[in-house]
MARZA-361134 format. One record per atom (N, C-alpha, C): atom name; x, y, z. Coordinates in steps of 0.2 Angstrom, whole numbers. Each point is the difference from the previous one (the first is absolute). Layout:
# MARZA-361134
atom; X; Y; Z
CA; X; Y; Z
...
***
This chain:
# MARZA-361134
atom; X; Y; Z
N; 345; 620; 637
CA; 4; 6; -1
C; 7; -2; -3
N; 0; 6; -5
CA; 7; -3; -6
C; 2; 6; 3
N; 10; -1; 1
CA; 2; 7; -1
C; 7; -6; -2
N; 4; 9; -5
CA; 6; -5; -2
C; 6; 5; 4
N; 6; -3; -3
CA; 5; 4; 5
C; 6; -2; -4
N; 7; 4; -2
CA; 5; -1; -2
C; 7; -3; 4
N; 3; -7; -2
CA; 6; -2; 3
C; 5; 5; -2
N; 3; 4; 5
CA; 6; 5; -1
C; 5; -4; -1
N; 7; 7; -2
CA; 6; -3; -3
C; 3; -6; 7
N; -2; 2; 7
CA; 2; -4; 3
C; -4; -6; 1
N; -5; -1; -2
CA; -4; -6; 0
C; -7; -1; 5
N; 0; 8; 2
CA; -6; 1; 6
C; -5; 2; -3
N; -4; -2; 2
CA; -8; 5; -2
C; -3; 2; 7
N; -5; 2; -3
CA; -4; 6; 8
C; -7; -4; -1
N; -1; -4; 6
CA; -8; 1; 3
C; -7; 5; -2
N; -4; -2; -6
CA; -3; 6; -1
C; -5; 2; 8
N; 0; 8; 1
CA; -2; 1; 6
C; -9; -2; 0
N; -4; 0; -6
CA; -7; -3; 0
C; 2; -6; 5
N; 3; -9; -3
CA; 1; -3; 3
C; 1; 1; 8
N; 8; 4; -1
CA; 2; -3; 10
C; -6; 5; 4
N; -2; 4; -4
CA; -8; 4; 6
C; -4; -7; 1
N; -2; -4; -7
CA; -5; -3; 4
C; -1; -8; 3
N; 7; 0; 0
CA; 3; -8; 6
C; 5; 5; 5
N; -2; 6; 1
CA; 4; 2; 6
C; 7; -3; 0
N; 3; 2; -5
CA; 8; -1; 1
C; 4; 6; -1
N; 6; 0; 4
CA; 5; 2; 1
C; 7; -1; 1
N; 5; 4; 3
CA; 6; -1; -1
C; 1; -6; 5
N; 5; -6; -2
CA; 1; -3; 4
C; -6; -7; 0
N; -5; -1; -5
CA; -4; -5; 1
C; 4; -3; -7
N; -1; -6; 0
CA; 3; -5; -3
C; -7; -2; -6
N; 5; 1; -8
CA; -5; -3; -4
C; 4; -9; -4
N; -5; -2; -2
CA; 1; -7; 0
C; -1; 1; -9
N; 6; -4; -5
CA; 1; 0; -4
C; -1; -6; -4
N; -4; -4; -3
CA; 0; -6; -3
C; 1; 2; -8
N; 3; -8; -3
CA; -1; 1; -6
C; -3; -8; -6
N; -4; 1; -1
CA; -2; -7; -4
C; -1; 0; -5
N; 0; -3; -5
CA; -1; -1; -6
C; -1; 10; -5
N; 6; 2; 3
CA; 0; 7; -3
C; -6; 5; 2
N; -2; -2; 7
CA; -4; 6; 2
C; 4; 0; 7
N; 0; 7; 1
CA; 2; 4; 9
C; -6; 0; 3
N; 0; -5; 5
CA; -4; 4; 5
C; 3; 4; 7
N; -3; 3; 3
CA; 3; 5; 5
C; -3; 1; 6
N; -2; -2; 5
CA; -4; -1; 5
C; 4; 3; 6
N; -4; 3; 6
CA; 3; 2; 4
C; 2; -4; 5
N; 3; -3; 5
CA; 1; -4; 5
C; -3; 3; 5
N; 0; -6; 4
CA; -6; 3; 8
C; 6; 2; 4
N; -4; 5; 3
CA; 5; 1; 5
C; 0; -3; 7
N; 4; -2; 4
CA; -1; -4; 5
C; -4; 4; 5
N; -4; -4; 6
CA; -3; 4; 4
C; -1; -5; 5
N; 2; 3; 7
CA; 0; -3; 7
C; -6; -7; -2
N; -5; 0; -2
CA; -4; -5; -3
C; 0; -7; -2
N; 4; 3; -5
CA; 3; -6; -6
C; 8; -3; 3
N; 4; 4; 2
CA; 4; -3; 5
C; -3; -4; 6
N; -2; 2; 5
CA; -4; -4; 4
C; -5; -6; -3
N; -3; 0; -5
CA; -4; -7; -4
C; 5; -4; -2
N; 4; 2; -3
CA; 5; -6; 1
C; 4; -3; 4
N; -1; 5; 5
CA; 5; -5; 7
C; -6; -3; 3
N; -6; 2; 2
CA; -6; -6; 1
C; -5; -5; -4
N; 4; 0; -5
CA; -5; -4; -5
C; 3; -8; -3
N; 5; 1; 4
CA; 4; -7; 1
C; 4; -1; -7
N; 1; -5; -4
CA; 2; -1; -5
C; 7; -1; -3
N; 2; 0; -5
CA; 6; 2; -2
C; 1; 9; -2
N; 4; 2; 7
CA; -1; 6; 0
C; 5; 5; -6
N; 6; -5; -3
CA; 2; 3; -7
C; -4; 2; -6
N; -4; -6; 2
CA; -3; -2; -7
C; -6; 7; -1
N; -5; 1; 7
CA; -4; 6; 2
C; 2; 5; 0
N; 7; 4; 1
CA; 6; 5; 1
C; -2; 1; -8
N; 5; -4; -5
CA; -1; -1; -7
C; -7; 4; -4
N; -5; -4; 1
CA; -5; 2; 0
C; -4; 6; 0
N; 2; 1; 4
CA; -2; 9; 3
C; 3; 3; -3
N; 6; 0; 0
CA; 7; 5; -3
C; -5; 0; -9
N; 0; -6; -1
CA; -3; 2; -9
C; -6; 4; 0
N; -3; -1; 6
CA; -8; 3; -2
C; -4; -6; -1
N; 0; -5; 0
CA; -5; -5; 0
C; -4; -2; 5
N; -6; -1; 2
CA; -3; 1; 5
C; 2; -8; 5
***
């Protein structure tokens, strides 16, 4: 799915609604922003859940480095 969108004079653009209908997003969900070699990518962040908070209290480890982790999105 290609869709474009215009940066306004304040420097915002809009979420095209094809996109946030179909990763179910809304107000208040967090997108993640990269930039490499002159491409944006734009990824949505997970949202926490009683789940993934409790995995990391019993999955032992370095529990910042796990915290980190999840907060990016990487499994």
């Amino acid at each position: 799915m290609v869709s474009k969108t215009r940066i306004s004079d304040g420097n915002s653009t809009v979420l095209p609604a094809e996109i946030r209908k179909a990763l179910n997003l809304g107000p208040g969900d967090i997108l993640q922003w990269q930039h490499a070699e002159g491409i944006i990518t734009i990824r949505p962040r997970r949202k926490e859940t009683i789940q993934s908070i409790t995995g990391i209290v019993s999955c032992g480890g370095d529990a910042v480095a796990d915290k980190r982790r999840s907060q990016s999105g990487d499994p």
